[in-house]
Backbone as ProteinMPNN parsed JSONL, in Angstrom:
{"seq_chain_A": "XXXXXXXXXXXXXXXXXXXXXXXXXXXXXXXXXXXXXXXXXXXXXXXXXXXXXXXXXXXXXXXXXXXXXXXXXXXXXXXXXXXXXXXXXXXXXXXXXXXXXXXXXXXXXXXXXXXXXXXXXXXXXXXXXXXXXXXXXXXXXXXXXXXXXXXXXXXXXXXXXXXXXX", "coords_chain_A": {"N_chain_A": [[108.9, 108.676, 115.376], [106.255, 108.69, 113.179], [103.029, 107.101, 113.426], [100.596, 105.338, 112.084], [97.015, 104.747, 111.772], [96.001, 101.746, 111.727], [93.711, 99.237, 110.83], [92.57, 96.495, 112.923], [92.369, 94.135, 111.774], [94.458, 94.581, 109.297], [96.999, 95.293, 110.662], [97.203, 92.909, 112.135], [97.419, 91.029, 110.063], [99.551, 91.841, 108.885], [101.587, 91.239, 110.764], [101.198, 88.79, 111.096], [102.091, 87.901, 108.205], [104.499, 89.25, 108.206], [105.486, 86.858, 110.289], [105.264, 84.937, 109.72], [106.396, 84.609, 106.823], [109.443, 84.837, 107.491], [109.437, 82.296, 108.882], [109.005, 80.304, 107.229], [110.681, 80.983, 105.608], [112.615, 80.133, 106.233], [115.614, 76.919, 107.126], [114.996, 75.129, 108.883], [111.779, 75.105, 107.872], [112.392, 74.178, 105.385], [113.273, 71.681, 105.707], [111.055, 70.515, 106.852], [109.736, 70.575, 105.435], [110.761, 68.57, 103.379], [110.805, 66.375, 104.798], [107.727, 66.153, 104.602], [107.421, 65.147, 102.582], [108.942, 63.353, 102.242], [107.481, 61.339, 103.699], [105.015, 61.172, 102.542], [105.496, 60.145, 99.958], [106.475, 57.843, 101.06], [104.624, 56.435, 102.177], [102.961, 55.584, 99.88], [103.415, 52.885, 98.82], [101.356, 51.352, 101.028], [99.27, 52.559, 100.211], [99.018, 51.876, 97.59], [99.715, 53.105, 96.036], [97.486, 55.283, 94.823], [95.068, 56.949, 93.085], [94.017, 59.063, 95.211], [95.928, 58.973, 96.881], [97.624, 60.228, 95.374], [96.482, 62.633, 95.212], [96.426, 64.031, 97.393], [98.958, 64.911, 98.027], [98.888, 66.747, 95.949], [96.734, 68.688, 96.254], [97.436, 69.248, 98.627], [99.562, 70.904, 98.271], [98.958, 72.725, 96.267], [96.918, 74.214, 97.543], [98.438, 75.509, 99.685], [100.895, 76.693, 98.414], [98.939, 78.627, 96.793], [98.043, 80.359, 99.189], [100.171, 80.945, 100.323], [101.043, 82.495, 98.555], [99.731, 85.259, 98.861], [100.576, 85.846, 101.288], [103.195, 86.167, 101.038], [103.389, 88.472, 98.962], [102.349, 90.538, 100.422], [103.994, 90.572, 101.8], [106.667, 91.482, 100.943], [105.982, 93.473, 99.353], [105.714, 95.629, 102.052], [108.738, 95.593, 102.219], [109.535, 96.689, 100.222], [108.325, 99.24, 99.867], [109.559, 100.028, 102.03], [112.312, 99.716, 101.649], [112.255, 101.886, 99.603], [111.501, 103.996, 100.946], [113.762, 104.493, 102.517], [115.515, 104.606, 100.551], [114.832, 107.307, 99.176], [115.162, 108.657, 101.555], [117.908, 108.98, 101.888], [118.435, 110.346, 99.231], [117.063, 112.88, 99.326], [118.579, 114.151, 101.983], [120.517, 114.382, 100.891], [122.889, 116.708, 99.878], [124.216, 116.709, 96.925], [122.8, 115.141, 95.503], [120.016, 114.489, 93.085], [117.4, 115.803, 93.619], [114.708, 114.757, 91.709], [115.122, 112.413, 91.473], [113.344, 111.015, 93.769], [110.622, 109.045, 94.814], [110.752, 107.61, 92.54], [109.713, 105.374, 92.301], [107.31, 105.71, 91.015], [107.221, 106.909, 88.773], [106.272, 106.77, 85.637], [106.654, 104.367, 82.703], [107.865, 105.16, 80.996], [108.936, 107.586, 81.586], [110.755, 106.431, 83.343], [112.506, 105.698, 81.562], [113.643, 107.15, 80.339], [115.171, 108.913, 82.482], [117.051, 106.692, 82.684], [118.392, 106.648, 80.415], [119.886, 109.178, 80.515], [121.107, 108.266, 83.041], [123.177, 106.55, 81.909], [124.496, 107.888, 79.934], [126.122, 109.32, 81.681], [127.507, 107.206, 82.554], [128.756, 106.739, 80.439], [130.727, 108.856, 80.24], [131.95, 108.866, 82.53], [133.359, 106.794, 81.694], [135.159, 107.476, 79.02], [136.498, 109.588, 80.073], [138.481, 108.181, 81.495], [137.783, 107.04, 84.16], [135.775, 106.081, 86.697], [134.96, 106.69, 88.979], [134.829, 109.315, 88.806], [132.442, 111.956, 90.023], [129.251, 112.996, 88.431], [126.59, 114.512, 87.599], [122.758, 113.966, 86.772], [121.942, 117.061, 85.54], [124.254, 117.375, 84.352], [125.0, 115.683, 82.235], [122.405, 116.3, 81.028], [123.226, 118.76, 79.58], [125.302, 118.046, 78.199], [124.326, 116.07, 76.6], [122.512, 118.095, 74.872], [124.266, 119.579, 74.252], [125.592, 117.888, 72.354], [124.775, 117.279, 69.491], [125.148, 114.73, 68.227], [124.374, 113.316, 69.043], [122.384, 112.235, 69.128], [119.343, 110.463, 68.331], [117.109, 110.428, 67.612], [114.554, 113.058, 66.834], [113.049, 113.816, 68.685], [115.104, 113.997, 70.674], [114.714, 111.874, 72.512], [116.077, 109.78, 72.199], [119.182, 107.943, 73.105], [122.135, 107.777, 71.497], [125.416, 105.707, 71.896], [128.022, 106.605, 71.581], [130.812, 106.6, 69.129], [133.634, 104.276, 69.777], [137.256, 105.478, 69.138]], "CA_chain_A": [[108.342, 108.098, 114.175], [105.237, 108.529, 112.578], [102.347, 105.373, 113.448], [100.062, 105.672, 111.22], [96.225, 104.308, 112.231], [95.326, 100.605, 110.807], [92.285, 98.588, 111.469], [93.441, 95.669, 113.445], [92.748, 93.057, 110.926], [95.364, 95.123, 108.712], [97.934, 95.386, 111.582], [97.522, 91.328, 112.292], [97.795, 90.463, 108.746], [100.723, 92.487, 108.36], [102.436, 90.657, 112.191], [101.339, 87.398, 110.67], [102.415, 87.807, 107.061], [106.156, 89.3, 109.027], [106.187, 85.807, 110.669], [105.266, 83.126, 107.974], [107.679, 84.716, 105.902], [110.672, 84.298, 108.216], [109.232, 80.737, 109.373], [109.312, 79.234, 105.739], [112.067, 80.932, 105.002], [114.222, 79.532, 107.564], [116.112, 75.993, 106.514], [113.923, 74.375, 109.392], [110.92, 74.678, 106.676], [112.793, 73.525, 104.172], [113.928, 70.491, 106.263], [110.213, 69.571, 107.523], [108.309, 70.258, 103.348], [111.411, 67.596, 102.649], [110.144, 65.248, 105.423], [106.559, 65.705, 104.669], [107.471, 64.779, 101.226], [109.816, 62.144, 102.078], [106.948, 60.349, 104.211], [104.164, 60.875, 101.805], [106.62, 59.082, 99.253], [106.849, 55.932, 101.935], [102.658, 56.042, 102.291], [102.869, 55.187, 98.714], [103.012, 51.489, 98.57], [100.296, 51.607, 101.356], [97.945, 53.25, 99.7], [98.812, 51.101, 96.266], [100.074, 54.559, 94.965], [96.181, 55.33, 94.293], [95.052, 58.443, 92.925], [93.418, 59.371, 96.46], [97.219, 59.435, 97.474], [98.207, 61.263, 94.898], [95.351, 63.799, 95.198], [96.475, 64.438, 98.87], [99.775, 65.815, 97.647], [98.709, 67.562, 94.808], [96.165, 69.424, 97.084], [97.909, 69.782, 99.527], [100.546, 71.717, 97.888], [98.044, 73.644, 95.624], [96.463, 75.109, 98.393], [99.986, 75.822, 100.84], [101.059, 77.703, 97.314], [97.844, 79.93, 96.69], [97.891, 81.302, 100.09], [101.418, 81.584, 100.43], [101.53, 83.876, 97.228], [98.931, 86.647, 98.954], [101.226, 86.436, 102.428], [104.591, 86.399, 100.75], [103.485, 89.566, 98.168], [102.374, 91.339, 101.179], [106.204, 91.347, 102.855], [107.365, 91.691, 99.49], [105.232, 94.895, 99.327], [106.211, 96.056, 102.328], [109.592, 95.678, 102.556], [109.894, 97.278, 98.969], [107.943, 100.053, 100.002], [110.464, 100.443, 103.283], [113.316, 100.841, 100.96], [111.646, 102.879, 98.283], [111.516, 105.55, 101.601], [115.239, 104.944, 103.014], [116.184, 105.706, 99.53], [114.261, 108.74, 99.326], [115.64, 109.889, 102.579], [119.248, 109.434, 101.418], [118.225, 111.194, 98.177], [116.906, 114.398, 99.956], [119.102, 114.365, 103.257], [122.389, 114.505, 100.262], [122.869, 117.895, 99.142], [124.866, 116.662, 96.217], [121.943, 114.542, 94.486], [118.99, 115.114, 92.628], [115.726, 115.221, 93.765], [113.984, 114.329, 90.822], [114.76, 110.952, 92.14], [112.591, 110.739, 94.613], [109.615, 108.69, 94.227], [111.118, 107.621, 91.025], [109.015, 104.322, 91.425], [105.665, 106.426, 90.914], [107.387, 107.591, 87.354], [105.984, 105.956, 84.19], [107.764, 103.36, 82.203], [108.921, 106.165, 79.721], [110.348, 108.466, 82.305], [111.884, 106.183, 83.868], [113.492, 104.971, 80.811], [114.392, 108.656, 79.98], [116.133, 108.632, 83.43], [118.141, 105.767, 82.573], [119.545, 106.917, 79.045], [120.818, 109.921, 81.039], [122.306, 107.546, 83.541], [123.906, 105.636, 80.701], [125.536, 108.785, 79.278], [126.857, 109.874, 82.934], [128.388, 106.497, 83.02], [129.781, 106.877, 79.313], [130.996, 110.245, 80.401], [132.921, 108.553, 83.214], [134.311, 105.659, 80.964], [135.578, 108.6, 78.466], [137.375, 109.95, 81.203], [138.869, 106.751, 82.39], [137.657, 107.355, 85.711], [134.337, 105.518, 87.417], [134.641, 107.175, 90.424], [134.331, 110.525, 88.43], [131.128, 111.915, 90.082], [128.871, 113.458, 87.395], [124.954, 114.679, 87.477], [121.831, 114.522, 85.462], [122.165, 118.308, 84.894], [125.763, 117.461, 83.366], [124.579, 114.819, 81.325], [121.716, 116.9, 80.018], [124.327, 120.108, 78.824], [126.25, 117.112, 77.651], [123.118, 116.007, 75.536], [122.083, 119.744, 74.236], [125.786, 120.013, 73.192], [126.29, 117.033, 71.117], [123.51, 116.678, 68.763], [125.393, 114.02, 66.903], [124.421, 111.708, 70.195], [120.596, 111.904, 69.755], [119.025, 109.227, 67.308], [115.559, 110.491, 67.459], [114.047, 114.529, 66.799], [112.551, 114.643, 70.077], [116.042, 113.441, 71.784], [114.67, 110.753, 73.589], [117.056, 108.207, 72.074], [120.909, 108.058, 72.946], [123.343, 106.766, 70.776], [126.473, 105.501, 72.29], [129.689, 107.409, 70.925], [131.391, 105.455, 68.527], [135.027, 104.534, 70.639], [138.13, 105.879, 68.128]], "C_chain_A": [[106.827, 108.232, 114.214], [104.511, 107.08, 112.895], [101.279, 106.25, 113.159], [98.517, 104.516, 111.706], [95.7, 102.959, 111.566], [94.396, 99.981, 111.427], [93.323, 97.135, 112.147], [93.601, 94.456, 112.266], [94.23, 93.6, 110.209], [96.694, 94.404, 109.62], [98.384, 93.518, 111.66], [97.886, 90.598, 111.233], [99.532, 90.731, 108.674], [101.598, 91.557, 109.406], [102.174, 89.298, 111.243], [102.129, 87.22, 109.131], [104.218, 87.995, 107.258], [106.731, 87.349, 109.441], [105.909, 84.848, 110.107], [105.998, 83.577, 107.346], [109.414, 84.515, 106.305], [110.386, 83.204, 108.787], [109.526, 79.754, 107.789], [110.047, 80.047, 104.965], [113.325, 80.293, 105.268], [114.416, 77.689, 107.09], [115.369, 75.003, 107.942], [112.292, 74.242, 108.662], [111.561, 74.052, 105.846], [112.782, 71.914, 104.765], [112.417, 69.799, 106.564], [109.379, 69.697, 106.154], [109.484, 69.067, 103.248], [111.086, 66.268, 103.159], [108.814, 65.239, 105.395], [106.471, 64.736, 103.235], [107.83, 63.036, 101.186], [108.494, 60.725, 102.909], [105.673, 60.053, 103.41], [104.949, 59.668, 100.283], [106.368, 57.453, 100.068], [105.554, 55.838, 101.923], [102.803, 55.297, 101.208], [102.138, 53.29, 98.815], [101.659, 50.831, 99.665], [98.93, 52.038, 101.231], [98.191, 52.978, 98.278], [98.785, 52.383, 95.479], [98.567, 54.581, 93.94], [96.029, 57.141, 94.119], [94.479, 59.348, 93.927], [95.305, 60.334, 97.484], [98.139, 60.575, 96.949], [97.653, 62.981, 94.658], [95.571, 65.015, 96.318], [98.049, 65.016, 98.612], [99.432, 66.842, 97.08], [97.541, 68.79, 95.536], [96.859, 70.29, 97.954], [99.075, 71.458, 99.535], [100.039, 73.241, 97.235], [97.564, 74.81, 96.728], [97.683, 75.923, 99.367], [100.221, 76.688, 99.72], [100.18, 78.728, 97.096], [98.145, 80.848, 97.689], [99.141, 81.599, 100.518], [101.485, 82.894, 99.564], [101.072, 85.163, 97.856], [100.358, 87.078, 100.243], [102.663, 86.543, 101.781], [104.788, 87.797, 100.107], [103.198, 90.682, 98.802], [103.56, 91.729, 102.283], [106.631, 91.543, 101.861], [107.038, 93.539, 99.377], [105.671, 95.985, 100.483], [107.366, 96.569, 102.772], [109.984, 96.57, 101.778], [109.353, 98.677, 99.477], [109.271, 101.171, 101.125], [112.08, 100.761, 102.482], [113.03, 101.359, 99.795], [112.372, 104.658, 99.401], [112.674, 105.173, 102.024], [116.078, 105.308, 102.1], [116.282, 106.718, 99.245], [114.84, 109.299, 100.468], [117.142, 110.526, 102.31], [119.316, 110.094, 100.208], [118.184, 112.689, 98.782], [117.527, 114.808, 101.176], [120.795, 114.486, 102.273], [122.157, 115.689, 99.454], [123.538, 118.093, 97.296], [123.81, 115.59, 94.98], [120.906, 115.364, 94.219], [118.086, 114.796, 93.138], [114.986, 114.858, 93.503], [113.636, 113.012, 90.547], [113.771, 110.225, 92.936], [111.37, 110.544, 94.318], [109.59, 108.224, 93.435], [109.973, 106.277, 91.132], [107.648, 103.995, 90.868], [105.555, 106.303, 89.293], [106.479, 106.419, 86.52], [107.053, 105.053, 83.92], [108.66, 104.671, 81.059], [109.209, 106.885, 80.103], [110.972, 107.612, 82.673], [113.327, 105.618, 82.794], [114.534, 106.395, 80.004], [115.842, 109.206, 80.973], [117.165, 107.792, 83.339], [119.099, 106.147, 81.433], [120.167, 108.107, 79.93], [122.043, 109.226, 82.109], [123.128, 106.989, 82.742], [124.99, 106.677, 79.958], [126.204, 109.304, 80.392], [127.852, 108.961, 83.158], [129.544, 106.207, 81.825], [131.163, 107.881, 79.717], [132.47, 109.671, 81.46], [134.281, 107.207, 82.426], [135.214, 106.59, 80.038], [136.271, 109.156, 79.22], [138.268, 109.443, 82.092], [138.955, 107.074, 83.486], [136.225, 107.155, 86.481], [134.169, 106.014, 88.073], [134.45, 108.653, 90.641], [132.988, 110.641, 89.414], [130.247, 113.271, 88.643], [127.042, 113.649, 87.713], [123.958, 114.571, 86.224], [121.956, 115.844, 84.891], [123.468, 118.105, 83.978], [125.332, 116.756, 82.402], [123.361, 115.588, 80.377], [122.089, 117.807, 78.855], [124.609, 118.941, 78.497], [125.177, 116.511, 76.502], [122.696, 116.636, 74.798], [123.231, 119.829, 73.516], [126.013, 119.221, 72.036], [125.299, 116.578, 70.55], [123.582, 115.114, 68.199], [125.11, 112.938, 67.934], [122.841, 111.378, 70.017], [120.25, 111.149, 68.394], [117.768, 109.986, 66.961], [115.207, 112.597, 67.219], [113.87, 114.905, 68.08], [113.36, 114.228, 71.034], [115.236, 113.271, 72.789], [115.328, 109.433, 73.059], [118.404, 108.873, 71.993], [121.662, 107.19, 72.169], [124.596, 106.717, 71.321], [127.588, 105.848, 71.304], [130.668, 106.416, 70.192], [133.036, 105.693, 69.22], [136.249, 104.396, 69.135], [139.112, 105.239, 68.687]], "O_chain_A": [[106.204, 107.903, 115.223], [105.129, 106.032, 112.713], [100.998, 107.359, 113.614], [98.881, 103.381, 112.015], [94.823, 103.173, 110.73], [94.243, 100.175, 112.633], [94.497, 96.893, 111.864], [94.674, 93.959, 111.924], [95.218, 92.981, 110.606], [97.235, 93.327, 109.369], [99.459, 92.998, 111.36], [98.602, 89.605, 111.357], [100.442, 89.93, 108.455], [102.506, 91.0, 108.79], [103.166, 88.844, 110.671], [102.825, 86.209, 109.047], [105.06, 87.264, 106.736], [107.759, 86.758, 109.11], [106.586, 83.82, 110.144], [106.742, 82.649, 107.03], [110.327, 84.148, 105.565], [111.35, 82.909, 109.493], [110.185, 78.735, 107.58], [110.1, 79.899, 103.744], [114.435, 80.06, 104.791], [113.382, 77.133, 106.718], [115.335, 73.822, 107.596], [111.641, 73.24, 108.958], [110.976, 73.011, 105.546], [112.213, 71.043, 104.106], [112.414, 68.568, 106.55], [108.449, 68.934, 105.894], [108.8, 68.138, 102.819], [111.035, 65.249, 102.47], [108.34, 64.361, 106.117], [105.65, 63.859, 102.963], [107.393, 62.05, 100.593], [108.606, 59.514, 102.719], [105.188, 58.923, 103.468], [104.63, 58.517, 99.985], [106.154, 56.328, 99.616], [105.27, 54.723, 101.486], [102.791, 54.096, 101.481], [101.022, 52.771, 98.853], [100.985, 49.906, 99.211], [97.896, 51.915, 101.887], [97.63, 53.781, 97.532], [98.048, 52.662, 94.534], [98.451, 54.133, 92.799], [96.55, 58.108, 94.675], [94.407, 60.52, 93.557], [95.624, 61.334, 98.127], [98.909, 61.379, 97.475], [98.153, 64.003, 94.188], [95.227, 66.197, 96.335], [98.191, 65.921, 99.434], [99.625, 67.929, 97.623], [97.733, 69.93, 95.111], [96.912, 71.516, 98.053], [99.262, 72.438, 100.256], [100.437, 74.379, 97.484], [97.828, 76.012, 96.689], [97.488, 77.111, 99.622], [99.672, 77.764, 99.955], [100.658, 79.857, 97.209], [98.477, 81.995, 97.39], [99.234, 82.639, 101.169], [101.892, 84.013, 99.878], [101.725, 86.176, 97.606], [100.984, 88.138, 100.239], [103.305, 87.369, 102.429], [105.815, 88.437, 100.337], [103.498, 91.768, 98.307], [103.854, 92.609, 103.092], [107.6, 92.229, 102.19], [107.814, 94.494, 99.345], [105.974, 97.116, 100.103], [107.439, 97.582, 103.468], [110.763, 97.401, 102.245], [110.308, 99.454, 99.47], [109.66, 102.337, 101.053], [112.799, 101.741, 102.677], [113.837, 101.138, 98.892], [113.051, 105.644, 99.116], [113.127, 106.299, 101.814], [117.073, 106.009, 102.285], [117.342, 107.301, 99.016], [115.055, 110.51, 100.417], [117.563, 111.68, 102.383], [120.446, 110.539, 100.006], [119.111, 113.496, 98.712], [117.101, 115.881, 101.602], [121.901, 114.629, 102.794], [121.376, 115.717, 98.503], [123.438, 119.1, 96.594], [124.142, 115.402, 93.81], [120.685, 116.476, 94.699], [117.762, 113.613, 93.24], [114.174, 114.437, 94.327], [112.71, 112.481, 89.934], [113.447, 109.048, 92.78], [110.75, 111.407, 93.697], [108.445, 108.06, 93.015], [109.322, 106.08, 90.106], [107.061, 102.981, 90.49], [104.605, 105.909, 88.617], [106.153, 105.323, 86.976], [108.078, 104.904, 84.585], [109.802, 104.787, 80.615], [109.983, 107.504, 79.373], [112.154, 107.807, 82.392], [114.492, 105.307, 83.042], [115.614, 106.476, 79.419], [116.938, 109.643, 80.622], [118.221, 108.096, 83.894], [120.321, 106.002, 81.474], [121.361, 107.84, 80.068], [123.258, 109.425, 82.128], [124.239, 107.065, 83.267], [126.082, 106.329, 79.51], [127.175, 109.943, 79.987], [128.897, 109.288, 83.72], [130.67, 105.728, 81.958], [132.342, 107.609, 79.492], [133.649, 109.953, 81.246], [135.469, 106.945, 82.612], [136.376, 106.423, 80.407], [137.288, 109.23, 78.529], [138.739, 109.951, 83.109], [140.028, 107.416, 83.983], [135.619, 108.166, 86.836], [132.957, 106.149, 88.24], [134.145, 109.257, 91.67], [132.405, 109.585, 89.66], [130.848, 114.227, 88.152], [126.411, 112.655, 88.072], [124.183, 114.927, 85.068], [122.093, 115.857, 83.668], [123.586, 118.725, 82.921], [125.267, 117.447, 81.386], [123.38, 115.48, 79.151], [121.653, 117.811, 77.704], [123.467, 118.482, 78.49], [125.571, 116.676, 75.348], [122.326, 116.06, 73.775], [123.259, 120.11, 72.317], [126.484, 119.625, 70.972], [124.807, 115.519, 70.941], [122.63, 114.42, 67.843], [125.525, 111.791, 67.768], [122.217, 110.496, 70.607], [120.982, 111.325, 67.421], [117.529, 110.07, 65.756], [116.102, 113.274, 67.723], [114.301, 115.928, 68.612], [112.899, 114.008, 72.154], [114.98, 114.049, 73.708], [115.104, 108.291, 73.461], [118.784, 109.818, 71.302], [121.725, 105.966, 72.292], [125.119, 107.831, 71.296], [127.844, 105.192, 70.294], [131.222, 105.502, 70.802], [133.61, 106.781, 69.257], [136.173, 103.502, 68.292], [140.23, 105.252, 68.171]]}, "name": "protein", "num_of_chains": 1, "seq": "XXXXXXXXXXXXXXXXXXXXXXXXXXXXXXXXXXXXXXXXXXXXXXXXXXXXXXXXXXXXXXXXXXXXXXXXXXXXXXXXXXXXXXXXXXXXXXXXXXXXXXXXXXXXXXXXXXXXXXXXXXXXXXXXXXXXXXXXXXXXXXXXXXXXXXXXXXXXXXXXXXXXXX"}
């Protein structure tokens, strides 16, 4: 495997952001935010439920939330990233898919939505056939698009119309 050169802050962010996200994910966080809760609750009548008391929640939480959001969107980020590429590998390591997949989450919003009406007619294609487990390609679906004009809504077939069922 490929290791790729990061500055250390990077690297430590990334080890620390790995293990706060599996520490307050785990039902031992849950269990000790329910007992910090549950004892700030009992302070209450101690502190004549004053807005000092209620400040010290409301803080408290505010801030635990902000900086959670940066370390949670950075495992978020890389996990997404990690199967973006094990998709891509099973895309180009299968002789029987398309490649045009790969990377797809680079595409635009209007390829990818171009990509999807073809999926949508591959999966018509299989319902029409009463058979899901048909396998079928974008290239089929495209000839299958070119052929039947009476499926395209728009001039510059980029809209599918679903086949009226007889």
């Amino acid at each position: 495997m490929i290791k790729r050169k990061t500055t250390p802050a990077i690297g430590s962010f990334n080890r620390f952001s790995h293990w706060v996200t599996k520490a307050t994910g785990s039902p031992m966080a849950f269990l000790i935010a329910i007992l910090i809760v549950i004892i700030w609750g009992a302070c209450g009548p101690f502190f004549h439920y004053s807005e000092v008391w209620q400040l010290v929640i409301n803080t408290s939480t505010t801030i635990v939330t902000f900086l959670m959001m940066f370390v949670i969107q950075q495992s978020q980020n890389r996990d997404t990233m990690a199967l973006h590429l094990k998709l891509n590998e099973l895309i180009a390591s299968n002789k029987d898919t398309s490649n045009r997949l790969i990377a797809s989450e680079d595409l635009s919003e209007e390829e990818l939505e171009v990509i999807k009406k073809y999926y949508k007619m591959i999966s018509d294609k299989a319902v029409e056939k009463n058979s899901l487990f048909a396998t079928h390609s974008l290239d089929e679906a495209r000839v299958s698009l070119e052929d039947k004009p009476s499926k395209i809504k728009s001039a510059n077939n980029k809209q599918y119309i679903k086949p009226n069922n007889k």
